[in-house]
C-alpha positions in Angstrom: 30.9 4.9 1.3 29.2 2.1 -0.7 25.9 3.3 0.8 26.5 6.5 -0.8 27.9 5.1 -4.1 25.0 3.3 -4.1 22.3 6.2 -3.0 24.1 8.5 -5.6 23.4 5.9 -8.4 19.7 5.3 -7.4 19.3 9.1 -7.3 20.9 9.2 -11.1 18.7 6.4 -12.5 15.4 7.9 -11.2 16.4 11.3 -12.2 17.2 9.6 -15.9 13.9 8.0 -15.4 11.7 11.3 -15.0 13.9 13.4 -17.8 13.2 10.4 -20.7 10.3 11.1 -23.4 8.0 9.4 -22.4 8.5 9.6 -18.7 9.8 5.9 -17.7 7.7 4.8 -15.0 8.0 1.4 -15.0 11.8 2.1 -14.0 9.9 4.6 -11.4 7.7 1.9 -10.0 11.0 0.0 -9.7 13.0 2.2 -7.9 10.1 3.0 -5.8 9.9 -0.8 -4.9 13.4 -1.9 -4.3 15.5 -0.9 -1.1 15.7 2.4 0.3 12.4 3.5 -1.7 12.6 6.8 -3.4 14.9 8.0 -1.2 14.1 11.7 0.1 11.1 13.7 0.1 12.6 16.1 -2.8 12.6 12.6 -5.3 8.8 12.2 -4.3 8.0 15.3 -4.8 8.7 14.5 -8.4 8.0 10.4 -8.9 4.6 10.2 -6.9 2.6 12.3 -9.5 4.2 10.1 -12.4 3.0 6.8 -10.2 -0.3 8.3 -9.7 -0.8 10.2 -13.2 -1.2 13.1 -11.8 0.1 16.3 -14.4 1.7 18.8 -12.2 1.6 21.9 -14.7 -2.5 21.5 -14.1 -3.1 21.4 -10.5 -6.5 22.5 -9.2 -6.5 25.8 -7.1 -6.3 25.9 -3.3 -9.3 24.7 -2.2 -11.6 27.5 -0.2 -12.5 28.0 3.5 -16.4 28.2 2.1 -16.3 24.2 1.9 -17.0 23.7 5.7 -20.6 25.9 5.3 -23.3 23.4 5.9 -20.5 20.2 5.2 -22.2 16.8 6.8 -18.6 15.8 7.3 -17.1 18.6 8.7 -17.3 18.1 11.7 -15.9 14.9 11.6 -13.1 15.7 10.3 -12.3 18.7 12.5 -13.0 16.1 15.5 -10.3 13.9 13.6 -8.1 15.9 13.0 -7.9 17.7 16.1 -6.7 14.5 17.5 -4.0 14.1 14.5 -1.1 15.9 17.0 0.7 13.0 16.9 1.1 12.5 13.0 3.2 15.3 12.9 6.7 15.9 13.8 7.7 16.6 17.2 9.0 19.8 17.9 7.2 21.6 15.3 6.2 24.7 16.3 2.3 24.6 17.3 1.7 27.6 15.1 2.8 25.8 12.2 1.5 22.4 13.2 -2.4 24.4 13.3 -1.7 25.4 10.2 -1.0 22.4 8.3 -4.1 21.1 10.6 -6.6 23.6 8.9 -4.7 22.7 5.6 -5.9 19.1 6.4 -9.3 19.9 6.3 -9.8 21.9 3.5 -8.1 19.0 1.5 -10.0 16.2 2.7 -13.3 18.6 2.1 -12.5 19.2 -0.6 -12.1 15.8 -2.4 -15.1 14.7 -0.8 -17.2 17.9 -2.5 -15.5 16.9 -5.7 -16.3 13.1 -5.7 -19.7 13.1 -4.1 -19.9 9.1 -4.2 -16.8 9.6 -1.8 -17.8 8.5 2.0 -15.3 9.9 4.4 -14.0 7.4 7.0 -11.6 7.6 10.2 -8.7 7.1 9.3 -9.0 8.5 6.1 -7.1 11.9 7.4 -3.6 10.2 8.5 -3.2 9.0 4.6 -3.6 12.7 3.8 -1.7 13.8 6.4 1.3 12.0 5.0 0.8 13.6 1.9 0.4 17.4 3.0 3.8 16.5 5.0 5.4 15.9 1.9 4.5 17.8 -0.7 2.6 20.3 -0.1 -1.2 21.5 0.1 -1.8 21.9 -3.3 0.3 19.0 -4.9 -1.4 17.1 -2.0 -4.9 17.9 -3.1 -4.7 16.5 -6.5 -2.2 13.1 -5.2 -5.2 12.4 -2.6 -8.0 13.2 -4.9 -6.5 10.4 -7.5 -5.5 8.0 -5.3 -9.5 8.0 -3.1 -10.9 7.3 -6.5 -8.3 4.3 -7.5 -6.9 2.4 -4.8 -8.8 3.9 -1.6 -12.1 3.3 -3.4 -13.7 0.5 -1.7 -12.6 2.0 2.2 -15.0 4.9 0.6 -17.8 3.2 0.4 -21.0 4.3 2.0 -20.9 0.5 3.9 -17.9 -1.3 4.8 -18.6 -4.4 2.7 -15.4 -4.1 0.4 -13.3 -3.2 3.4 -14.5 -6.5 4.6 -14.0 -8.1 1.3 -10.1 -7.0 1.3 -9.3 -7.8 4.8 -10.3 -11.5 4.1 -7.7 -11.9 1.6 -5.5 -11.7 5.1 -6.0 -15.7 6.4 -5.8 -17.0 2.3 -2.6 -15.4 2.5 -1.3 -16.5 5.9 -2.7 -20.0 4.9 -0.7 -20.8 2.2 2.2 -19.8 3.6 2.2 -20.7 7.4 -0.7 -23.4 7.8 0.1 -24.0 11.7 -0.1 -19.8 12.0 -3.1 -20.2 10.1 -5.2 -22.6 12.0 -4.2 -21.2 15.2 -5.3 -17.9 14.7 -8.9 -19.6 13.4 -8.9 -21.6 16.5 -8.5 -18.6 18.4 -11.2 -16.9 16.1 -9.3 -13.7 16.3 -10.7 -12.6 13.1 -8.8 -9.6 11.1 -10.2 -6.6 12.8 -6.3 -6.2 14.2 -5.7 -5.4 11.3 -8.5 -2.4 10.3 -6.3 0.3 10.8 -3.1 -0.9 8.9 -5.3 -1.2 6.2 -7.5 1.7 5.6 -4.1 4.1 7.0 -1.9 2.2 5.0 -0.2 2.2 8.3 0.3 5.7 8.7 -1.7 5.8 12.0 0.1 2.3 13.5 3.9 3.6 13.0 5.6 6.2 15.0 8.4 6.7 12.4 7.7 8.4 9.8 10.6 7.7 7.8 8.8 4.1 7.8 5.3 5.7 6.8 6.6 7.3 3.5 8.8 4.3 2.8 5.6 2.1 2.7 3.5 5.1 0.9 6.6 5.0 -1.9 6.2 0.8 -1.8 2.2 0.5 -2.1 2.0 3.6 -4.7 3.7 1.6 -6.9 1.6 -1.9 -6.7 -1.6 -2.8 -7.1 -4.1 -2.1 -4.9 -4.1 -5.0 -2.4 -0.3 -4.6 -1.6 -0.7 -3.2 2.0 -2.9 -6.6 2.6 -0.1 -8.2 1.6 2.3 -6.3 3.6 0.0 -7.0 6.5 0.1 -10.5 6.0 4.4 -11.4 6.1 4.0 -8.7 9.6 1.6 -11.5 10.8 4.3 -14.2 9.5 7.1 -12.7 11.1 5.7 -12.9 14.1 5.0 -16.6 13.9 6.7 -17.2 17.0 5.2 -14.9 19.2 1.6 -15.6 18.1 2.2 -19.5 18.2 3.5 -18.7 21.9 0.0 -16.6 22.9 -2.6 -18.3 24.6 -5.1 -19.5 21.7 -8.1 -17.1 22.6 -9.1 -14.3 21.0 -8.5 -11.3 23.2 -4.9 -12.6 23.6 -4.4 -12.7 19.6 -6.1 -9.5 19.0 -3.8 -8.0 21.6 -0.9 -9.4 20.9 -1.6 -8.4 17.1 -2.6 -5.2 17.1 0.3 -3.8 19.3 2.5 -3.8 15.7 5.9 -4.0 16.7 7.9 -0.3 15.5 11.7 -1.7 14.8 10.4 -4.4 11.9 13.1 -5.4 9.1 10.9 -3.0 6.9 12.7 -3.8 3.5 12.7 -7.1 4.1 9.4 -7.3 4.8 8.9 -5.6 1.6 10.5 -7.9 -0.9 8.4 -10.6 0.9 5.2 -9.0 0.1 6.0 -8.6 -3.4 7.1 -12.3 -3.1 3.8 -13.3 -2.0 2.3 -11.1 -4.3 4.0 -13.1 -7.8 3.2 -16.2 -5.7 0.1 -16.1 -4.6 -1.2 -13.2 -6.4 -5.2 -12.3 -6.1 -6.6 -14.2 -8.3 -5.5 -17.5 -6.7 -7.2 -16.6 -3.7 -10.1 -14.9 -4.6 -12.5 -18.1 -3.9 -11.3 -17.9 -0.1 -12.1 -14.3 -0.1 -14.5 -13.9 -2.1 -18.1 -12.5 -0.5 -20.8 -11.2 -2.3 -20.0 -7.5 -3.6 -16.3 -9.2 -4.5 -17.0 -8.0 -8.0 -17.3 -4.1 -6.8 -14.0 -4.1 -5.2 -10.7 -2.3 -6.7 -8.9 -6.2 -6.4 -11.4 -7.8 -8.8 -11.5 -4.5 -11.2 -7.8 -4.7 -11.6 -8.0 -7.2 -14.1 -9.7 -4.4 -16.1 -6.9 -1.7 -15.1 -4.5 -4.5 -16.9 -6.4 -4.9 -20.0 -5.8 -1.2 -20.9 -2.8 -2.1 -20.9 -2.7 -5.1 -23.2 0.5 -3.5 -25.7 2.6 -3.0 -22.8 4.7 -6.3 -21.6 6.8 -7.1 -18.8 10.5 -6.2 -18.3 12.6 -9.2 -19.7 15.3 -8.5 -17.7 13.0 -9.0 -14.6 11.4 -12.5 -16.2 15.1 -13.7 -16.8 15.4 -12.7 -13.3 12.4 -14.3 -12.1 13.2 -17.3 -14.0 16.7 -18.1 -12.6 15.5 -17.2 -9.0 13.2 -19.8 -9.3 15.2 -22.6 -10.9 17.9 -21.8 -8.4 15.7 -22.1 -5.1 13.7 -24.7 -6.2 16.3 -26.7 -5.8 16.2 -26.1 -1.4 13.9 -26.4 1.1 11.7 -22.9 1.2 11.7 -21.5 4.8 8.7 -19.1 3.9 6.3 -22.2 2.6 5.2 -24.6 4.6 3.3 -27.6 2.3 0.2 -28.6 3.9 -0.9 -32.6 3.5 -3.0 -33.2 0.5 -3.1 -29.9 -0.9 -0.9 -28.9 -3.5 1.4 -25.8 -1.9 3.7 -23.8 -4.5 7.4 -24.3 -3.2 8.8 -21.6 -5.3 9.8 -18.8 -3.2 12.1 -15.8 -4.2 14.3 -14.2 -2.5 13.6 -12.3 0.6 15.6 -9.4 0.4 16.9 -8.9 -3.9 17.0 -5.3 -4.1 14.8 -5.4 -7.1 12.9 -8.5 -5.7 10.0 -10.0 -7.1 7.7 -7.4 -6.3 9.2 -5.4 -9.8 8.2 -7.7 -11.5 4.3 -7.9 -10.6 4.5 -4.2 -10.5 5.8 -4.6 -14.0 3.6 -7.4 -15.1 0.4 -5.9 -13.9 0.9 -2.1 -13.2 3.2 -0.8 -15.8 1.0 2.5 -16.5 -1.9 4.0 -14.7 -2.8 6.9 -17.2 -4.7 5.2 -19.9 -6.4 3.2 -17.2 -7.1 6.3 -14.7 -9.3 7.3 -18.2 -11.3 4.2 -18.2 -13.2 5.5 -14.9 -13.7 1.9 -14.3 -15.1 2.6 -10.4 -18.7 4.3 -9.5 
Protein backbone atom coordinates (compact mmCIF):
# COMPACT_ATOMS: atom_id res chain seq x y z
CA UNK A 1 0.00 0.00 0.00
CA UNK A 2 2.66 2.63 0.73
CA UNK A 3 4.42 1.52 -2.43
CA UNK A 4 1.39 2.56 -4.24
CA UNK A 5 0.69 5.76 -2.16
CA UNK A 6 3.92 6.53 -3.05
CA UNK A 7 3.95 5.47 -6.94
CA UNK A 8 0.55 7.36 -7.20
CA UNK A 9 2.23 10.52 -5.85
CA UNK A 10 5.43 10.31 -8.13
CA UNK A 11 3.05 9.76 -11.07
CA UNK A 12 0.94 13.17 -9.94
CA UNK A 13 4.12 15.24 -9.54
CA UNK A 14 5.57 14.38 -12.93
CA UNK A 15 2.36 14.62 -14.62
CA UNK A 16 2.19 18.39 -12.76
CA UNK A 17 5.67 18.72 -14.02
CA UNK A 18 4.93 18.17 -17.89
CA UNK A 19 1.30 20.26 -17.71
CA UNK A 20 3.22 23.59 -16.15
CA UNK A 21 4.06 26.58 -18.60
CA UNK A 22 7.08 26.34 -19.08
CA UNK A 23 7.44 22.62 -18.96
CA UNK A 24 9.38 21.90 -15.50
CA UNK A 25 12.13 19.80 -16.25
CA UNK A 26 14.32 20.26 -13.71
CA UNK A 27 11.47 18.56 -11.45
CA UNK A 28 11.58 15.93 -14.57
CA UNK A 29 15.30 15.39 -14.28
CA UNK A 30 14.47 14.80 -10.65
CA UNK A 31 11.97 12.38 -10.73
CA UNK A 32 13.86 10.71 -13.39
CA UNK A 33 16.88 10.46 -10.96
CA UNK A 34 15.37 9.45 -7.65
CA UNK A 35 13.92 5.74 -6.94
CA UNK A 36 11.82 3.90 -9.09
CA UNK A 37 12.88 6.24 -12.16
CA UNK A 38 10.06 7.38 -14.33
CA UNK A 39 8.14 4.70 -13.54
CA UNK A 40 6.40 3.03 -16.75
CA UNK A 41 7.00 3.21 -20.28
CA UNK A 42 3.70 5.41 -20.85
CA UNK A 43 5.49 8.41 -18.37
CA UNK A 44 8.60 8.14 -20.86
CA UNK A 45 6.82 8.28 -23.56
CA UNK A 46 6.17 11.77 -22.41
CA UNK A 47 9.44 12.97 -20.05
CA UNK A 48 12.24 11.66 -22.36
CA UNK A 49 11.55 14.22 -25.27
CA UNK A 50 11.40 17.05 -22.47
CA UNK A 51 15.00 15.62 -21.06
CA UNK A 52 16.33 15.46 -24.48
CA UNK A 53 14.51 18.70 -26.14
CA UNK A 54 13.04 17.01 -28.50
CA UNK A 55 9.41 18.81 -29.75
CA UNK A 56 7.02 16.01 -30.40
CA UNK A 57 4.40 18.09 -32.55
CA UNK A 58 7.50 18.21 -35.20
CA UNK A 59 8.84 14.83 -35.65
CA UNK A 60 10.63 14.00 -38.85
CA UNK A 61 8.89 11.40 -41.21
CA UNK A 62 9.51 7.65 -41.24
CA UNK A 63 12.57 7.29 -42.53
CA UNK A 64 12.66 5.36 -46.17
CA UNK A 65 13.77 1.84 -47.24
CA UNK A 66 15.90 3.82 -50.19
CA UNK A 67 18.57 4.54 -47.27
CA UNK A 68 20.32 1.08 -47.51
CA UNK A 69 21.07 1.76 -51.60
CA UNK A 70 24.75 1.95 -51.81
CA UNK A 71 25.01 2.63 -47.52
CA UNK A 72 28.86 1.83 -46.42
CA UNK A 73 27.23 0.92 -43.15
CA UNK A 74 24.58 -1.11 -44.02
CA UNK A 75 25.79 -3.96 -43.89
CA UNK A 76 27.08 -3.57 -40.69
CA UNK A 77 24.29 -2.90 -39.23
CA UNK A 78 22.12 -5.62 -40.73
CA UNK A 79 25.02 -8.04 -39.52
CA UNK A 80 24.38 -6.39 -36.00
CA UNK A 81 21.34 -6.39 -35.84
CA UNK A 82 20.66 -9.73 -36.97
CA UNK A 83 22.36 -10.83 -33.92
CA UNK A 84 20.16 -8.36 -31.65
CA UNK A 85 17.44 -11.52 -30.90
CA UNK A 86 18.29 -11.30 -27.62
CA UNK A 87 17.46 -7.45 -26.81
CA UNK A 88 14.10 -8.17 -27.34
CA UNK A 89 11.50 -9.68 -25.27
CA UNK A 90 11.14 -13.31 -25.06
CA UNK A 91 8.13 -14.65 -26.40
CA UNK A 92 7.50 -12.07 -28.89
CA UNK A 93 6.17 -13.35 -31.78
CA UNK A 94 9.22 -13.69 -34.55
CA UNK A 95 6.99 -11.82 -37.00
CA UNK A 96 6.82 -8.97 -34.90
CA UNK A 97 10.35 -9.16 -33.52
CA UNK A 98 11.62 -8.98 -37.64
CA UNK A 99 9.70 -6.17 -37.85
CA UNK A 100 10.97 -4.05 -35.15
CA UNK A 101 14.44 -5.52 -36.57
CA UNK A 102 14.04 -3.85 -40.05
CA UNK A 103 12.65 -0.76 -37.99
CA UNK A 104 16.19 -0.83 -36.36
CA UNK A 105 17.85 -0.27 -39.39
CA UNK A 106 16.14 2.20 -41.04
CA UNK A 107 16.61 4.30 -37.77
CA UNK A 108 20.11 3.84 -37.23
CA UNK A 109 20.50 4.69 -41.19
CA UNK A 110 18.91 7.10 -41.03
CA UNK A 111 20.74 9.31 -38.33
CA UNK A 112 23.82 8.42 -39.76
CA UNK A 113 22.67 9.96 -43.41
CA UNK A 114 21.45 12.91 -41.49
CA UNK A 115 24.67 13.59 -39.39
CA UNK A 116 27.35 12.57 -41.81
CA UNK A 117 30.30 13.34 -39.19
CA UNK A 118 28.36 10.39 -37.39
CA UNK A 119 30.66 7.08 -37.42
CA UNK A 120 28.53 4.01 -36.60
CA UNK A 121 29.93 1.69 -34.04
CA UNK A 122 28.90 -1.86 -32.46
CA UNK A 123 27.12 -1.43 -30.03
CA UNK A 124 25.62 1.57 -31.19
CA UNK A 125 22.16 -0.57 -32.21
CA UNK A 126 21.27 -1.93 -28.52
CA UNK A 127 20.99 1.97 -27.32
CA UNK A 128 18.46 2.25 -30.17
CA UNK A 129 17.02 -0.75 -29.61
CA UNK A 130 15.87 0.34 -26.22
CA UNK A 131 14.43 3.23 -27.68
CA UNK A 132 12.25 1.60 -30.60
CA UNK A 133 11.09 -0.78 -27.62
CA UNK A 134 9.75 2.07 -25.95
CA UNK A 135 8.37 4.48 -27.88
CA UNK A 136 8.06 3.84 -31.02
CA UNK A 137 9.88 4.15 -34.51
CA UNK A 138 9.27 7.51 -35.20
CA UNK A 139 9.52 9.13 -31.64
CA UNK A 140 12.55 6.88 -31.58
CA UNK A 141 14.16 8.41 -34.56
CA UNK A 142 14.22 11.89 -33.43
CA UNK A 143 15.22 10.67 -29.31
CA UNK A 144 18.34 8.82 -30.94
CA UNK A 145 19.14 11.38 -33.57
CA UNK A 146 19.53 14.06 -30.51
CA UNK A 147 21.00 12.12 -28.13
CA UNK A 148 24.22 10.64 -31.00
CA UNK A 149 24.90 14.34 -31.42
CA UNK A 150 25.02 15.30 -27.53
CA UNK A 151 25.98 12.74 -25.20
CA UNK A 152 26.99 9.64 -27.63
CA UNK A 153 29.19 12.13 -29.63
CA UNK A 154 32.62 11.15 -28.76
CA UNK A 155 31.68 6.86 -29.11
CA UNK A 156 30.94 8.44 -32.86
CA UNK A 157 33.99 9.38 -33.66
CA UNK A 158 35.80 8.22 -36.76
CA UNK A 159 38.77 6.89 -34.08
CA UNK A 160 38.18 5.71 -30.64
CA UNK A 161 40.34 8.40 -28.94
CA UNK A 162 37.52 10.02 -26.85
CA UNK A 163 36.06 6.65 -26.06
CA UNK A 164 39.52 6.13 -24.66
CA UNK A 165 39.47 9.55 -23.07
CA UNK A 166 36.10 8.68 -21.02
CA UNK A 167 36.92 5.21 -19.96
CA UNK A 168 40.04 6.65 -18.08
CA UNK A 169 37.98 8.69 -15.96
CA UNK A 170 37.21 4.92 -14.54
CA UNK A 171 40.63 4.35 -12.15
CA UNK A 172 40.46 8.45 -10.99
CA UNK A 173 37.17 7.49 -9.81
CA UNK A 174 37.85 4.14 -8.26
CA UNK A 175 41.10 5.84 -6.75
CA UNK A 176 39.66 8.24 -4.72
CA UNK A 177 37.28 6.29 -3.30
CA UNK A 178 38.76 2.73 -2.81
CA UNK A 179 42.78 3.17 -3.00
CA UNK A 180 43.43 -0.64 -2.08
CA UNK A 181 40.68 -1.52 -5.18
CA UNK A 182 42.59 0.90 -7.00
CA UNK A 183 46.10 -0.26 -6.83
CA UNK A 184 45.19 -3.77 -7.15
CA UNK A 185 43.48 -3.57 -10.26
CA UNK A 186 46.84 -1.48 -11.61
CA UNK A 187 48.97 -4.17 -10.31
CA UNK A 188 47.02 -6.47 -12.14
CA UNK A 189 47.12 -4.08 -15.23
CA UNK A 190 43.65 -5.11 -16.12
CA UNK A 191 43.04 -1.88 -17.79
CA UNK A 192 39.24 -0.75 -18.48
CA UNK A 193 38.52 -2.50 -21.63
CA UNK A 194 35.91 -4.60 -19.14
CA UNK A 195 34.23 -2.00 -19.23
CA UNK A 196 33.83 -1.07 -23.28
CA UNK A 197 30.59 -2.29 -23.61
CA UNK A 198 28.83 -0.79 -20.43
CA UNK A 199 29.89 2.25 -21.77
CA UNK A 200 29.16 2.80 -25.34
CA UNK A 201 25.53 0.50 -24.61
CA UNK A 202 24.96 2.34 -21.73
CA UNK A 203 24.55 -1.16 -20.51
CA UNK A 204 21.84 -2.15 -22.61
CA UNK A 205 23.86 -5.06 -24.19
CA UNK A 206 25.44 -6.31 -20.51
CA UNK A 207 21.88 -6.66 -18.65
CA UNK A 208 19.32 -9.28 -19.29
CA UNK A 209 16.51 -7.26 -17.61
CA UNK A 210 15.15 -4.84 -19.19
CA UNK A 211 13.26 -3.29 -16.57
CA UNK A 212 17.00 -2.52 -15.42
CA UNK A 213 18.05 -1.13 -18.99
CA UNK A 214 15.28 1.58 -19.09
CA UNK A 215 15.70 2.35 -15.41
CA UNK A 216 19.39 3.33 -16.21
CA UNK A 217 18.33 4.95 -19.80
CA UNK A 218 15.72 7.22 -17.39
CA UNK A 219 18.96 7.79 -14.80
CA UNK A 220 21.81 8.77 -17.43
CA UNK A 221 19.20 10.89 -19.71
CA UNK A 222 18.91 13.05 -16.96
CA UNK A 223 22.86 13.78 -16.12
CA UNK A 224 25.56 14.79 -17.73
CA UNK A 225 27.20 12.99 -20.05
CA UNK A 226 29.83 11.03 -18.05
CA UNK A 227 27.19 9.52 -15.65
CA UNK A 228 27.24 5.85 -16.99
CA UNK A 229 31.20 6.18 -16.20
CA UNK A 230 30.30 6.91 -13.06
CA UNK A 231 27.76 4.28 -12.73
CA UNK A 232 30.44 1.93 -13.89
CA UNK A 233 32.72 2.89 -11.38
CA UNK A 234 30.45 2.25 -7.73
CA UNK A 235 29.68 -1.53 -9.93
CA UNK A 236 33.51 -1.87 -9.73
CA UNK A 237 33.22 -0.67 -5.87
CA UNK A 238 30.68 -2.89 -4.92
CA UNK A 239 32.39 -5.56 -5.85
CA UNK A 240 35.48 -4.76 -3.74
CA UNK A 241 35.41 -7.98 -2.23
CA UNK A 242 35.32 -10.19 -4.90
CA UNK A 243 37.99 -8.38 -7.04
CA UNK A 244 40.30 -7.99 -3.84
CA UNK A 245 39.77 -11.98 -3.51
CA UNK A 246 40.88 -12.60 -7.50
CA UNK A 247 44.21 -13.58 -8.25
CA UNK A 248 46.11 -10.21 -9.13
CA UNK A 249 46.68 -10.94 -12.98
CA UNK A 250 44.93 -9.59 -15.59
CA UNK A 251 42.94 -12.28 -17.28
CA UNK A 252 41.54 -13.10 -13.81
CA UNK A 253 40.41 -9.28 -13.33
CA UNK A 254 39.12 -8.88 -16.76
CA UNK A 255 37.10 -12.02 -16.24
CA UNK A 256 35.99 -11.58 -13.18
CA UNK A 257 34.85 -7.94 -14.26
CA UNK A 258 33.36 -8.26 -17.25
CA UNK A 259 30.87 -11.12 -16.13
CA UNK A 260 28.57 -7.94 -14.54
CA UNK A 261 26.66 -9.41 -11.94
CA UNK A 262 22.47 -9.17 -13.09
CA UNK A 263 20.70 -8.95 -9.36
CA UNK A 264 22.79 -5.50 -8.37
CA UNK A 265 21.05 -3.09 -5.72
CA UNK A 266 20.31 -0.91 -8.90
CA UNK A 267 18.96 2.19 -6.99
CA UNK A 268 21.36 2.14 -4.68
CA UNK A 269 23.97 1.99 -6.94
CA UNK A 270 22.35 4.96 -8.49
CA UNK A 271 22.31 7.44 -5.67
CA UNK A 272 26.04 6.47 -5.27
CA UNK A 273 26.86 7.58 -8.67
CA UNK A 274 25.33 10.78 -8.33
CA UNK A 275 27.20 10.88 -4.94
CA UNK A 276 30.35 10.49 -6.65
CA UNK A 277 29.32 12.69 -9.16
CA UNK A 278 28.78 16.07 -6.49
CA UNK A 279 32.03 14.67 -4.97
CA UNK A 280 34.27 14.07 -7.25
CA UNK A 281 32.74 15.65 -10.20
CA UNK A 282 34.85 15.90 -13.70
CA UNK A 283 36.66 18.54 -13.37
CA UNK A 284 38.58 17.25 -10.33
CA UNK A 285 39.76 14.45 -12.21
CA UNK A 286 40.31 15.55 -15.41
CA UNK A 287 44.35 15.85 -14.93
CA UNK A 288 44.29 11.89 -14.29
CA UNK A 289 42.33 11.48 -17.35
CA UNK A 290 43.22 13.74 -19.32
CA UNK A 291 45.00 12.57 -22.89
CA UNK A 292 45.51 14.68 -25.67
CA UNK A 293 42.10 15.24 -27.70
CA UNK A 294 40.56 15.71 -23.80
CA UNK A 295 39.40 19.10 -25.12
CA UNK A 296 37.21 17.37 -28.07
CA UNK A 297 35.31 15.22 -25.73
CA UNK A 298 31.39 15.93 -24.63
CA UNK A 299 33.07 15.86 -20.63
CA UNK A 300 35.30 18.90 -21.19
CA UNK A 301 32.51 20.71 -23.56
CA UNK A 302 30.10 20.52 -20.77
CA UNK A 303 31.40 23.34 -19.19
CA UNK A 304 30.13 25.17 -22.22
CA UNK A 305 26.60 23.36 -22.19
CA UNK A 306 26.52 25.12 -18.46
CA UNK A 307 27.38 28.51 -19.47
CA UNK A 308 24.12 28.76 -21.61
CA UNK A 309 22.76 28.38 -18.83
CA UNK A 310 24.31 30.98 -16.67
CA UNK A 311 20.45 32.68 -15.34
CA UNK A 312 19.33 29.46 -14.33
CA UNK A 313 20.45 28.38 -10.52
CA UNK A 314 20.23 25.40 -8.53
CA UNK A 315 17.27 24.23 -6.49
CA UNK A 316 17.61 25.63 -2.88
CA UNK A 317 15.72 23.13 -1.44
CA UNK A 318 18.30 20.51 -2.79
CA UNK A 319 21.50 22.93 -1.49
CA UNK A 320 19.71 23.07 1.98
CA UNK A 321 19.55 19.43 1.49
CA UNK A 322 23.02 19.04 0.44
CA UNK A 323 24.18 21.15 3.11
CA UNK A 324 22.62 19.29 6.17
CA UNK A 325 23.57 15.92 4.60
CA UNK A 326 26.97 16.98 4.80
CA UNK A 327 27.20 18.59 8.17
CA UNK A 328 25.37 15.55 9.46
CA UNK A 329 27.78 12.80 8.05
CA UNK A 330 30.73 14.64 8.43
CA UNK A 331 30.49 14.02 11.74
CA UNK A 332 31.09 9.73 11.12
CA UNK A 333 33.38 7.71 9.70
CA UNK A 334 32.49 7.41 5.63
CA UNK A 335 32.33 3.70 4.62
CA UNK A 336 32.48 4.75 0.76
CA UNK A 337 35.92 6.90 1.25
CA UNK A 338 38.83 5.45 2.12
CA UNK A 339 41.68 8.51 2.86
CA UNK A 340 44.90 7.57 1.31
CA UNK A 341 48.31 8.76 3.31
CA UNK A 342 49.51 12.12 2.30
CA UNK A 343 46.92 13.07 -0.01
CA UNK A 344 44.17 15.02 0.86
CA UNK A 345 40.83 12.67 0.40
CA UNK A 346 37.24 14.47 0.66
CA UNK A 347 35.40 12.67 3.60
CA UNK A 348 32.09 14.04 2.74
CA UNK A 349 29.89 11.49 1.52
CA UNK A 350 25.99 11.61 1.10
CA UNK A 351 23.81 9.28 1.50
CA UNK A 352 23.57 6.14 -0.36
CA UNK A 353 20.18 5.57 -0.96
CA UNK A 354 17.99 9.43 -0.31
CA UNK A 355 15.39 9.10 -2.73
CA UNK A 356 16.28 12.42 -4.22
CA UNK A 357 20.01 11.88 -3.37
CA UNK A 358 22.69 13.88 -4.40
CA UNK A 359 22.61 13.12 -7.90
CA UNK A 360 19.49 16.01 -8.13
CA UNK A 361 21.34 18.12 -7.20
CA UNK A 362 24.35 18.00 -9.85
CA UNK A 363 21.62 17.26 -12.32
CA UNK A 364 20.21 20.57 -11.03
CA UNK A 365 23.49 22.41 -10.67
CA UNK A 366 24.82 21.57 -14.05
CA UNK A 367 22.02 20.21 -16.27
CA UNK A 368 18.99 22.16 -15.56
CA UNK A 369 18.01 22.77 -19.40
CA UNK A 370 19.24 21.30 -22.52
CA UNK A 371 17.33 23.39 -25.14
CA UNK A 372 19.19 26.59 -25.25
CA UNK A 373 22.33 24.56 -25.22
CA UNK A 374 21.20 21.81 -27.82
CA UNK A 375 21.18 25.42 -30.07
CA UNK A 376 24.74 26.27 -29.35
CA UNK A 377 25.90 23.16 -31.69
CA UNK A 378 28.87 23.15 -29.58
CA UNK A 379 30.14 19.55 -31.12
CA UNK A 380 31.62 19.04 -34.85
Amino acid sequence: ADFDSKKKRKVAEIEQALQSDPIDVAALRRMAISEGGLLTDEIRCKVWPKLLSVDTDDLPPLPGKELRENNKDYQQVLLDVRRSLRRFPPGMPDDQREGLQEELIDIILHVLKRNPQLHYYQGYHDIVVTFLLVVGDRLATALVEKLSTHHLRDFMDPTMDNTKHILNYLMPIIDQVNPEVHDFMQSAEVGTIFALSWLITWFGHVLSDFRHVVRLYDFFLACHPLMPIYFAAVIVLYREREVLDCECDMASVHHLLSQIPQDLPYETLISRAGDLFVQFPPSELAREAAQQQAERTAASTFKDFELASVQQRPDTVLRQRFRERLRGEERTKSILTKPRTNRFVKLAVMGLTVALGAAALAVVKSALEWAPKFELQIFP
